[in-house]
C-alpha positions in Angstrom: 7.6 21.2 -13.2 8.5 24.2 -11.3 8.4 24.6 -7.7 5.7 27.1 -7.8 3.2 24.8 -9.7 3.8 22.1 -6.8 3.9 24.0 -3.6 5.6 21.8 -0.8 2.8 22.8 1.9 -0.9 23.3 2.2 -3.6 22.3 4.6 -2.7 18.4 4.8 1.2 19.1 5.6 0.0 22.1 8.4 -3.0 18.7 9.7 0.0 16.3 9.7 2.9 18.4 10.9 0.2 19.6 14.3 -0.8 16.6 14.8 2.4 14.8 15.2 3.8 17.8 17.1 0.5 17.1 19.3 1.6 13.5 19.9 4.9 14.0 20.8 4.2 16.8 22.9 2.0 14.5 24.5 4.5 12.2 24.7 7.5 14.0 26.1 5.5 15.4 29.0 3.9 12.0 30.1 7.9 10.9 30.0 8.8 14.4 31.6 6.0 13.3 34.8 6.7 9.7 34.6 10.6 10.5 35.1 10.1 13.4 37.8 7.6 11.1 39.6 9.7 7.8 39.5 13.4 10.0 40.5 11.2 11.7 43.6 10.2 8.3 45.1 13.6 7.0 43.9 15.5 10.1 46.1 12.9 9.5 48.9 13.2 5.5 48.9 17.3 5.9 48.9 16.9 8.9 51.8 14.9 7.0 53.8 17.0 3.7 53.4 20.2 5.7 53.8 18.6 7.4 57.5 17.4 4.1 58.6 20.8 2.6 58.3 22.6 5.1 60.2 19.6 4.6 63.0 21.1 1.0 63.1 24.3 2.3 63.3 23.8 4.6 66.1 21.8 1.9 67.5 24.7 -0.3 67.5 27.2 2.1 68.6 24.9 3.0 72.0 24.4 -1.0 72.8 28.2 -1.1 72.2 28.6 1.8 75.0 26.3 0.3 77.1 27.8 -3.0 77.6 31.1 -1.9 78.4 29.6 0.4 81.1 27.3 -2.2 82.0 24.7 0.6 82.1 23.2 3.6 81.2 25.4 5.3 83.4 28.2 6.9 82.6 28.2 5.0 78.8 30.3 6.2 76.5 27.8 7.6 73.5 30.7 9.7 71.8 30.9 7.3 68.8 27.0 6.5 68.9 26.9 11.3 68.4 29.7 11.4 65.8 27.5 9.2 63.9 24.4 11.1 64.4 26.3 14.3 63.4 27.6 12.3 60.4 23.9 11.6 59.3 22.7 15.4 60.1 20.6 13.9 62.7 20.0 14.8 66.2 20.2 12.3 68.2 18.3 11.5 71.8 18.9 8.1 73.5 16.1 7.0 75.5 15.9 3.7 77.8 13.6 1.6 78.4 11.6 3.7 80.2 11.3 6.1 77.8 13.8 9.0 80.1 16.4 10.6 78.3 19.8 9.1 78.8 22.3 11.3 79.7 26.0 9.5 79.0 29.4 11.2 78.6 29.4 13.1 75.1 25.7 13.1 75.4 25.4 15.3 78.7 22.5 16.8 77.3 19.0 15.1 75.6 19.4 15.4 71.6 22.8 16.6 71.5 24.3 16.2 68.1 23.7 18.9 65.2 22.2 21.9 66.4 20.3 22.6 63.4 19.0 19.3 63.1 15.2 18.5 63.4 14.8 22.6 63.5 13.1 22.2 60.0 11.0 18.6 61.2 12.8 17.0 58.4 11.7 13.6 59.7 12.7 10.9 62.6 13.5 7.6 63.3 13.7 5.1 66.0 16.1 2.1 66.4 15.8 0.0 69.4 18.6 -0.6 71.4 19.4 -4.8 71.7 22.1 -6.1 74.0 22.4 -10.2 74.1 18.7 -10.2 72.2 17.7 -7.8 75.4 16.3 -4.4 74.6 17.4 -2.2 76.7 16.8 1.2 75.4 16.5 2.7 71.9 17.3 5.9 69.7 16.1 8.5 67.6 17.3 10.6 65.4 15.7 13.7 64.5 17.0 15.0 61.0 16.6 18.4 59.4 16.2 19.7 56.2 15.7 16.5 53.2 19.1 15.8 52.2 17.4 14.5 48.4 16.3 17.8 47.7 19.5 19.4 46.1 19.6 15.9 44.2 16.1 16.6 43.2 16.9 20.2 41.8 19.4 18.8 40.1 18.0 15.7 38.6 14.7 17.6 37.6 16.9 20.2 35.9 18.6 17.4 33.4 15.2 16.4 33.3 13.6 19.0 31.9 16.7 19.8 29.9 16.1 16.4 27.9 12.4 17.0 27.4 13.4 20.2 25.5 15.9 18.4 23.2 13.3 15.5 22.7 10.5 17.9 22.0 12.7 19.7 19.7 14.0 16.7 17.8 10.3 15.4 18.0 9.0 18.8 15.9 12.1 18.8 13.5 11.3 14.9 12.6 7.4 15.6 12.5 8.4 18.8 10.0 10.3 16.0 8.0 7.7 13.7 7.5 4.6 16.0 7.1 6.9 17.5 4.3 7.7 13.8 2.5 4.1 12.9 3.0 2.2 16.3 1.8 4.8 17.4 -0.8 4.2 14.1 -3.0 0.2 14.1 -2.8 0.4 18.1 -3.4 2.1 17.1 -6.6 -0.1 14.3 -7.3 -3.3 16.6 -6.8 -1.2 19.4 -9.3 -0.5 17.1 -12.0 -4.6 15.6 -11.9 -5.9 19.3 -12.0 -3.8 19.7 -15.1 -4.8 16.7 -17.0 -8.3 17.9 -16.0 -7.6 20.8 -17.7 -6.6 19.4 -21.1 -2.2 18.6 -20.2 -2.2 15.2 -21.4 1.2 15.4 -21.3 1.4 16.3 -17.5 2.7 13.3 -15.1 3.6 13.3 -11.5 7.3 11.6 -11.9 8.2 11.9 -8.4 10.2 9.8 -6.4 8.8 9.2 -2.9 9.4 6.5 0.3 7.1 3.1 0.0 3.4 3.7 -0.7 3.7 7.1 -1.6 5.9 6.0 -4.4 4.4 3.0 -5.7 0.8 5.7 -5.2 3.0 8.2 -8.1 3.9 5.6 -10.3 0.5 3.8 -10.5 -0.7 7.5 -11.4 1.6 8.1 -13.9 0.6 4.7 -15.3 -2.9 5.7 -15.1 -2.1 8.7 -17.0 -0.2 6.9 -19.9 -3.7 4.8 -19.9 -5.9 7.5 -20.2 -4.1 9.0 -23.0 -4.0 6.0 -25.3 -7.6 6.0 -24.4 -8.4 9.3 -25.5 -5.9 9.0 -28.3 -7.9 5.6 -29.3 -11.1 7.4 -29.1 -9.9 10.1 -31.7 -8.7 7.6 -33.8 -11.6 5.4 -33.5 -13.6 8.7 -34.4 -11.9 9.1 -37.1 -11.5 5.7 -38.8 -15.1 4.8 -38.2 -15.5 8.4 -40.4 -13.1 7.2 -42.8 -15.1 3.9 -43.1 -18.6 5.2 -43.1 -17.6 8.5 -45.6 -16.6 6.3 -48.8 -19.8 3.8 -49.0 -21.9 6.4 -48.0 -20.6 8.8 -50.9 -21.1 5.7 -53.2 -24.7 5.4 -52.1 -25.2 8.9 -52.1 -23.7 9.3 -55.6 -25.9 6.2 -56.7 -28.8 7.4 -55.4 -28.8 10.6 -57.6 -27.8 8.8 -60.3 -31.2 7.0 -59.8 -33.2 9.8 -59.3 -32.0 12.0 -62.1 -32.6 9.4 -64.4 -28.5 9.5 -65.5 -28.4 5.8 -64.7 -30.9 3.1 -65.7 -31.7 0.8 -62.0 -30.8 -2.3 -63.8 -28.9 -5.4 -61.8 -25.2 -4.7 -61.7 -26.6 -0.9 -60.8 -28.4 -2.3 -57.8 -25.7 -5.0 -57.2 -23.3 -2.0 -56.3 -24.9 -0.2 -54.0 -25.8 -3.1 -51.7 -22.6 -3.8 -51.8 -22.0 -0.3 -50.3 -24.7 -1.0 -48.1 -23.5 -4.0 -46.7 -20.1 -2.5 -45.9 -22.3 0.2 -43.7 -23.8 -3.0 -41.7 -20.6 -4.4 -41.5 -18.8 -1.3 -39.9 -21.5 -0.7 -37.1 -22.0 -4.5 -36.5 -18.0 -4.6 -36.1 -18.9 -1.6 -33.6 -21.6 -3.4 -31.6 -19.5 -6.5 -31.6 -17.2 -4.6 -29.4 -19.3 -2.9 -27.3 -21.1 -6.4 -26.3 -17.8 -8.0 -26.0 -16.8 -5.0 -23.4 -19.9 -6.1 -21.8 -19.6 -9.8 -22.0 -18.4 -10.3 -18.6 -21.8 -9.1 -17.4 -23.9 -11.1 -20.2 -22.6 -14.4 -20.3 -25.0 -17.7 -20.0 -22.5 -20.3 -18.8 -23.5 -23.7 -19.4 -21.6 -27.1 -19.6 -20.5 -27.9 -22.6 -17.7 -30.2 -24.7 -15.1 -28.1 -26.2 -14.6 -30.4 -28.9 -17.6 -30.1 -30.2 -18.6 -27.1 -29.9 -15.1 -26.0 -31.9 -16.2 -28.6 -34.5 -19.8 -26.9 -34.8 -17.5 -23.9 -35.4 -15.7 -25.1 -38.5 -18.1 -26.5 -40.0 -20.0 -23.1 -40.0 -17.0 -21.6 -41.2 -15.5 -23.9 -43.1 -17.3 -22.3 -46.7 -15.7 -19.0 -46.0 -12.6 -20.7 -45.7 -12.3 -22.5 -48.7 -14.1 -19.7 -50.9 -10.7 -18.1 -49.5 -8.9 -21.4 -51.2 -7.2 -22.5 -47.5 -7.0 -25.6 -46.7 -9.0 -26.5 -43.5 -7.7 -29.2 -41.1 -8.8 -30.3 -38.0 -7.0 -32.2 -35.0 -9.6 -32.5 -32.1 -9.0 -34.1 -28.5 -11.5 -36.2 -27.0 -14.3 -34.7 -24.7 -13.1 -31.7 -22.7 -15.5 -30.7 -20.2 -15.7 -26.1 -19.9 -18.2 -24.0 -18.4 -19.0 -21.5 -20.9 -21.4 -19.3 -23.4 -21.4 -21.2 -26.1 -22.2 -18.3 -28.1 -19.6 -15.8 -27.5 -17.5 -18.7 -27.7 -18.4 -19.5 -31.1 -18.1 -15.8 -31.8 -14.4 -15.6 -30.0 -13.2 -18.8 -32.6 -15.6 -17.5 -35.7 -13.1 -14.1 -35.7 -10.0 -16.1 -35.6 -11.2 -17.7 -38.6 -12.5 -14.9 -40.3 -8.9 -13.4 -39.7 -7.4 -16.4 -41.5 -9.6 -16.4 -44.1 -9.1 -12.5 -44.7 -5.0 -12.4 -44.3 -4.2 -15.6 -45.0 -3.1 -16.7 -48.9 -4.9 -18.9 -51.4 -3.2 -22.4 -50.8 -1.9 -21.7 -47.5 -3.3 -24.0 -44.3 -5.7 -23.6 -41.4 -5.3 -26.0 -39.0 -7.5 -26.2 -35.7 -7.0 -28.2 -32.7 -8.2 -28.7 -29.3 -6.3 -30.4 -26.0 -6.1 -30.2 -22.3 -3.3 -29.4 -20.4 -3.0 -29.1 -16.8 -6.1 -27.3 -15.4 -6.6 -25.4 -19.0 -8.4 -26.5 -22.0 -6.4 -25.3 -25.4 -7.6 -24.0 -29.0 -5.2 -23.2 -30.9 -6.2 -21.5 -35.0 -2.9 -21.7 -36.8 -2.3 -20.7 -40.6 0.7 -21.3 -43.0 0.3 -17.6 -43.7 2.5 -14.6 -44.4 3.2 -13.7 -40.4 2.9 -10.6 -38.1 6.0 -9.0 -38.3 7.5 -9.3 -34.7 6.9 -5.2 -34.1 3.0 -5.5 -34.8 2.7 -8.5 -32.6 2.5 -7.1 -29.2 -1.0 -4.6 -30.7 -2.6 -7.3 -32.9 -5.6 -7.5 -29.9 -5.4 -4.0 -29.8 -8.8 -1.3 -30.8 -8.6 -0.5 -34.0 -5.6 -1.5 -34.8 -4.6 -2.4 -38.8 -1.5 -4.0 -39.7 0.7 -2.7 -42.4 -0.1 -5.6 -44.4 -3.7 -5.3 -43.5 -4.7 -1.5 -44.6 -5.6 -2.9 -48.2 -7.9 -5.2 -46.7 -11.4 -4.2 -45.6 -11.9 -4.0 -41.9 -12.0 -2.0 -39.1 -9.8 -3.5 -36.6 -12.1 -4.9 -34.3 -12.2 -8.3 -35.1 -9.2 -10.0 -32.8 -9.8 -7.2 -30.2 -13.7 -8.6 -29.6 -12.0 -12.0 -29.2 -9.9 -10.8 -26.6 -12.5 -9.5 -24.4 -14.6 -12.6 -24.9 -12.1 -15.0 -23.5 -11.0 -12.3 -20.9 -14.9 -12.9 -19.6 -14.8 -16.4 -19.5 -11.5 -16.1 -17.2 -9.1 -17.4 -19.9 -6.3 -15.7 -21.6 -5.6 -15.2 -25.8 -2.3 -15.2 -26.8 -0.3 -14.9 -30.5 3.0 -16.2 -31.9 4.2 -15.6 -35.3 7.3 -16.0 -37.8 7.4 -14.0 -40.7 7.2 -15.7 -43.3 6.3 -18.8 -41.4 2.6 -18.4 -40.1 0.6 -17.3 -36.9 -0.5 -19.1 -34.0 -3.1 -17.6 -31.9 -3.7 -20.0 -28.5 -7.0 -19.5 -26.3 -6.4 -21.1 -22.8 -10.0 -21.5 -20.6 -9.9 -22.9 -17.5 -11.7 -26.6 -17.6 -14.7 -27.0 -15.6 -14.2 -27.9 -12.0 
C-alpha cells in the first residue's frame, strides 16, 4: 500500500506529539528552577561558609597579635589585614568595649580593601578568645558577592542543558507520536477499505508491542471476516442448489397432475413426497444450525448419567444403523455423573451417528463407548469406514463443508458442524482422527460434574 493511502500523520500524531512536547516542556523547566534554585543556595551556603572561616582566621590571627603584645596596644594586626585583604573583606577590630582598635598595620578603623563593604555585600563578626578570655572581636565587612560570577556561569550551562534536553525531549516525542499514529492511521485505512468492499485489503504492518500484536489480530480478523462472507455466498448458493432440484421435481409433478399428463396413482405420489421431504430436510438442517449457534444461550442443564443417556441414544438410532447394514457395538463405562441438556446432547451424538450411517459401508463397524478420564467424561463414535483423507480432516466441523467422497451423498454439510457448536456450549471440545482406509474416530470430551 502506497504511502499516500496511509498518511503517517493526522490529528492523533499532532494530539500525541503536543502533548508529550507539553510534558517535557514541563519537565525540563521544573529541572531548569529546581537546578537554578538548589546551585543559588549551594553558592550562597559555600560563600557564607567560606567568609565565616576567614572571620575565624582573622580572629585567630588578632588573638595571636594580642598576646604577644599583651595588649591592644601596639599589637601587631599585619597578618590578622593580609587576611582580611585575602578574603575581600574590610576588616575593623574592636575590643571589648566595642572602640576601634588601632594596632600597627591597622592605624586606621577598617583598613584593609578599600572597595570592600562599599557595595554592603555582607558582614561578619568573630570574637576574639585568648586562654578561653574574650577580649575583643572582629568584623569583616565584604563587598560585592564573590558567588555571583559562579552563578552567571553555572546558570549559563544551566540553561544550556535545558535547551539540549528540550530539544532531545521534542525529537524523541516526534518519534513516538510517529510509531504510535502511523500504525493506527494504517489500521483505520485498511478498515475503511474493507468497508468499502477490498476484502483483500490487510494492514500487514510491523509495529513495537501492542501496536503490533493490535495489527496482527486485525489482519486475523480480516481473514475471518472473509471466510465468513465467502461462507455466506456459498451457503447462498448451495442451499439454492439444494432447494432448486426438488423443487423443479415438485413443480414438474405438480403440472403433470394438473394437466392430466400423469394419472395421481401411488408411485406418482410416492415421488414427490420424496421431493418434499428433502425440502424439510434442507431447512431443518438450516434451523438445526442456527439453534445450535444459539445453544449456549438455550441450554436446560440438568444432572444426568452419561452412560445412559448415550445408551438411550443408540437404541434410537440403532434401526438407522443397521438399515445401513453396520454393525452396532457398544462399550459403556459405569455411571458418569455430567451436567448437561440432555437434548442437545442426544442431538450432538444422534449426528455422529447419522454420519456413520450415511458414509460408512454396508458391513463395516460402529462402535460406541463412554469413559472418564481425569476431570473429562469421553464418547468416542468410531467406524471401520473408508476415512477422511488427512487434507479434509482439519474442515470436517466446518459450514457447509462436503467431502470429496461425500458430494454424491445427500446433505448439506451441516450435520458435524451443529455438533460442534453443541458441545462448544456445554464447555467441552469435539475432535476427529482418521486413517484412510482405516476408519474415523470422532472424540467428545465434557467436563464431569463438579
Amino acid at each position: 500500500m502506497t504511502t499516500d493511502r496511509h498518511p503517517r500523520w493526522g490529528p492523533l500524531a499532532w494530539r500525541l506529539l503536543a502533548a508529550f512536547v507539553l510534558v517535557a516542556l514541563s519537565s525540563v523547566l521544573v529541572l531548569t528552577g529546581a537546578a537554578l534554585l538548589g546551585t543559588d543556595r549551594g553558592l550562597a551556603a559555600a560563600e557564607r561558609a567560606g567568609r565565616e572561616q576567614a572571620a575565624g582566621q582573622v580572629a585567630a590571627a588578632a588573638g595571636a597579635a594580642y598576646t604577644r603584645a599583651g595588649s591592644w596596644t601596639g599589637a601587631d594586626l599585619d597578618a590578622a589585614t593580609a587576611i582580611a585583604t585575602g578574603a575581600g573583606a574590610r576588616l575593623v577590630v574592636r575590643d571589648t568595649g566595642g572602640s576601634p582598635v588601632t594596632g600597627r598595620g591597622h592605624g586606621m578603623p577598617g583598613m584593609g580593601n578599600p572597595m570592600a563593604g562599599a557595595l554592603g555585600g555582607g558582614r561578619v563578626d568573630a570574637p576574639v578568645v585568648v586562654d578561653g578570655e574574650t577580649v575583643g572581636s572582629v568584623q569583616l565587612a565584604f563587598g560585592t558577592s564573590t558567588a555571583s560570577a559562579a552563578k552567571d556561569v553555572a546558570w549559563g550551562w544551566i540553561v544550556l542543558a535545558a535547551a539540549v534536553a528540550l530539544l532531545l525531549a521534542v525529537t524523541a516525542s516526534w518519534f513516538v507520536s510517529r510509531r504510535i499514529a502511523a500504525p493506527l492511521l494504517r489500521l483505520t485505512t485498511t478498515a475503511k477499505d474493507i468497508a468499502a468492499g477490498d476484502r483483500s485489503a490487510r494492514a500487514r504492518l510491523r509495529a513495537p508491542g501492542e501496536l503490533g500484536e493490535l495489527a496482527d489480530a486485525f489482519d486475523h480478523m480480516a481473514d475471518q471476516v472473509t471466510r465468513a462472507d465467502r461462507a455466506r455466498r456459498n451457503l447462498t448458493a448451495d442451499v439454492a442448489h439444494e432447494l432448486r432440484t426438488p423443487l423443479a421435481t415438485l413443480q414438474a409433478g405438480l403440472e403433470e397432475l394438473r394437466d392430466g399428463l400423469e394419472p395421481p396413482d401411488v408411485e406418482r405420489l410416492t415421488s414427490l413426497h420424496d421431493q418434499a421431504l428433502r425440502l424439510g430436510r434442507v431447512v431443518q438442517d438450516l434451523a438445526d444450525l442456527t439453534a445450535a449457534e444459539d445453544a449456549a444461550v438455550s441450554l436446560r442443564l440438568t444432572d444426568l448419567d452419561l452412560t445412559a443417556l448415550i445408551g438411550e441414544v443408540v437404541t434410537a438410532h440403532s434401526a438407522r444403523l443397521r438399515a445401513a447394514g453396520l454393525d452396532v457395538r457398544t462399550e459403556l463405562a459405569g455411571h458418569i455423573p455430567v451436567r448437561a441438556d440432555p437434548d442437545r446432547l442426544h442431538q450432538a451424538v444422534g449426528n455422529l451417528l447419522g454420519n456413520a450411517a450415511r458414509y460408512a459401508r454396508p458391513g463395516d463397524n460402529v462402535t460406541i463407548r463412554t469413559h472418564s478420564t481425569g476431570d473429562n467424561a469421553t464418547i468416542e463414535v468410531s467406524d471401520t469406514g473408508p476415512g477422511i483423507p488427512a487434507d479434509e480432516l482439519p474442515h470436517v466441523f466446518e459450514r457447509l463443508w462436503r467431502s470429496r467422497a461425500g458430494m454424491s451423498i445427500a446433505g448439506a454439510g451441516i450435520g458435524l458442524a451443529v455438533v460442534r457448536e453443541l458441545v462448544t456450549a456445554h464447555g467441552g471440545t469435539v475432535t476427529a482422527t482418521s486413517k484412510p482406509g482405516g476408519g474415523s474416530t470422532f472424540t467428545i470430551a465434557l467436563p464431569l460434574k463438579g
